[in-house]
FIFI-128802 format. One line per field, with one value per residue (C-alpha): residue number from 1; x, y, z. Coordinates in steps of 0.2 Angstrom, whole numbers, plus 2048, in hexadecimal, padded with zeros to 3 digits. Layout:
residues N
seq	(NUM, ...);
px	(X, ...);
py	(Y, ...);
pz	(Z, ...);
END
This chain:
residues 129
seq	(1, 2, 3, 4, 5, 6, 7, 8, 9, 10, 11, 12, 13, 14, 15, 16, 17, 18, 19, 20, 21, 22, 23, 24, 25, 26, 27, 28, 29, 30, 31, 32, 33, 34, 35, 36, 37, 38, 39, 40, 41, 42, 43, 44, 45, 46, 47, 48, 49, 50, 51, 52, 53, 54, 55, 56, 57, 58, 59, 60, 61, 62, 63, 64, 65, 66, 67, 68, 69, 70, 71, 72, 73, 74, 75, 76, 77, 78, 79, 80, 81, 82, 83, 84, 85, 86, 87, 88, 89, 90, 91, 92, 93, 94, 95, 96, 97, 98, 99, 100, 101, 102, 103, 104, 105, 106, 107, 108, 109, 110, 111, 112, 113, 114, 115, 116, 117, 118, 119, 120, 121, 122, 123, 124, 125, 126, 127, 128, 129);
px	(BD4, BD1, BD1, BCA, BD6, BCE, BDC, BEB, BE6, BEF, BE0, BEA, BE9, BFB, BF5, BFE, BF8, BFB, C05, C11, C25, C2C, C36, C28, C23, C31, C31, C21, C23, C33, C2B, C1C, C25, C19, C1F, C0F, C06, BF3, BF3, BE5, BDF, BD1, BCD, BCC, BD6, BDD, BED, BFA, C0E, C1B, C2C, C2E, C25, C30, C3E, C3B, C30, C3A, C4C, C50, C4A, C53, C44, C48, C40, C40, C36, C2C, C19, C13, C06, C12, C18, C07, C00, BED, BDF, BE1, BE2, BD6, BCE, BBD, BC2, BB7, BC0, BCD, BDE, BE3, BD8, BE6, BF6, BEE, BED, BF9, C02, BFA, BFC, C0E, C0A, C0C, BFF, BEC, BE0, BD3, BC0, BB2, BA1, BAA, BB5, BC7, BCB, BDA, BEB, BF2, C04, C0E, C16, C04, C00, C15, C13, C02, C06, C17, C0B, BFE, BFE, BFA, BED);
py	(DA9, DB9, DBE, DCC, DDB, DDA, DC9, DD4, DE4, DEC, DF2, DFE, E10, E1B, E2B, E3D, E50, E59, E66, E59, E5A, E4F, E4A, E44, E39, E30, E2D, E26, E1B, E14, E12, E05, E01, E07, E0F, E19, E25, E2D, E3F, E47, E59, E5D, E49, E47, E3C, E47, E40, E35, E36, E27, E25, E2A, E3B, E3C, E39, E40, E4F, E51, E4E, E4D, E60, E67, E6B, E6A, E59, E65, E71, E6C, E67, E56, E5F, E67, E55, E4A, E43, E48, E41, E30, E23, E14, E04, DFB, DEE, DE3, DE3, DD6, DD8, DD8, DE9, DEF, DEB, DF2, E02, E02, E01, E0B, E1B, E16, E16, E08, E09, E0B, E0F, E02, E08, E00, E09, E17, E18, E14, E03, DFD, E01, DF4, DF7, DED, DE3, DDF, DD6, DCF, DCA, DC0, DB9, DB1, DA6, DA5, DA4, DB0, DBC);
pz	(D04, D0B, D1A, D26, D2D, D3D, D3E, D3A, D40, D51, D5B, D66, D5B, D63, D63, D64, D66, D55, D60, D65, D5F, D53, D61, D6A, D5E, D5A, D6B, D6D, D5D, D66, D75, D6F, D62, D54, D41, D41, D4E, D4B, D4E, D58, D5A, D68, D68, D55, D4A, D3F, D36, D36, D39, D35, D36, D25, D28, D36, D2B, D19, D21, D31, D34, D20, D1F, D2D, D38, D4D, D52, D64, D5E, D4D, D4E, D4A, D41, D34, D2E, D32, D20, D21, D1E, D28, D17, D1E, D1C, D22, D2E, D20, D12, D0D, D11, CFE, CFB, D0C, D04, CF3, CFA, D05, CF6, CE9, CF8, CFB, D0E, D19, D27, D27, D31, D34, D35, D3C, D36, D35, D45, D43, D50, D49, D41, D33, D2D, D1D, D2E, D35, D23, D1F, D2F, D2E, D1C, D22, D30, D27, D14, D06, D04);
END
């Protein structure tokens, strides 16, 4: 049974300005408790940074987390989904990408976030795909 990624999806999109510090971000993403943060530049989505960028692009290559730009380590273009399409075709490319959130899209627009938790976590209530 498939079902729709409007179900699964988190409909609060975390932001952050492409000029903020790594610092920042880890901060944020501790704050609300999100892996993933959308990146913006003069009101545009514009990428994506994760704990793991923070990590593998970050602190791994010695930058200062102070002083470095979110815009140096965000992973670009923003990897989505239509809010449509069944959650098998998410964890598919989630998969086939090696990433572990997606941007959700309504005609276009990006409404929601999904994340390999988002979908674990709905499959454990709920049943399989």
């Amino acid at each position: 049974m498939k079902r729709p990624l409007a179900v699964m999806m988190n409909r609060t999109v975390r932001t952050i300005r492409k000029d903020a510090t790594l610092l920042e971000a880890a901060a944020l993403m501790r704050d609300v408790r999100v892996g993933a943060l959308m990146v913006e530049d003069d009101g545009q989505l514009v990428g994506v940074v994760s704990e793991t960028d923070l990590v593998r692009k970050g602190i791994a290559e010695g930058r200062d987390v102070r002083q470095e730009k979110i815009q140096a380590i965000m992973s670009s273009p923003i990897i989505t989904i239509d809010i449509d399409r069944p959650s098998s075709d998410a964890s598919d490319l989630m998969s086939e990408k090696g990433i572990r959130h997606l941007a959700v899209t309504d005609s276009g627009k990006i409404v929601g976030v999904i994340s390999v938790r988002d979908l674990l976590r709905y499959y454990k209530n709920w049943g399989a795909f």
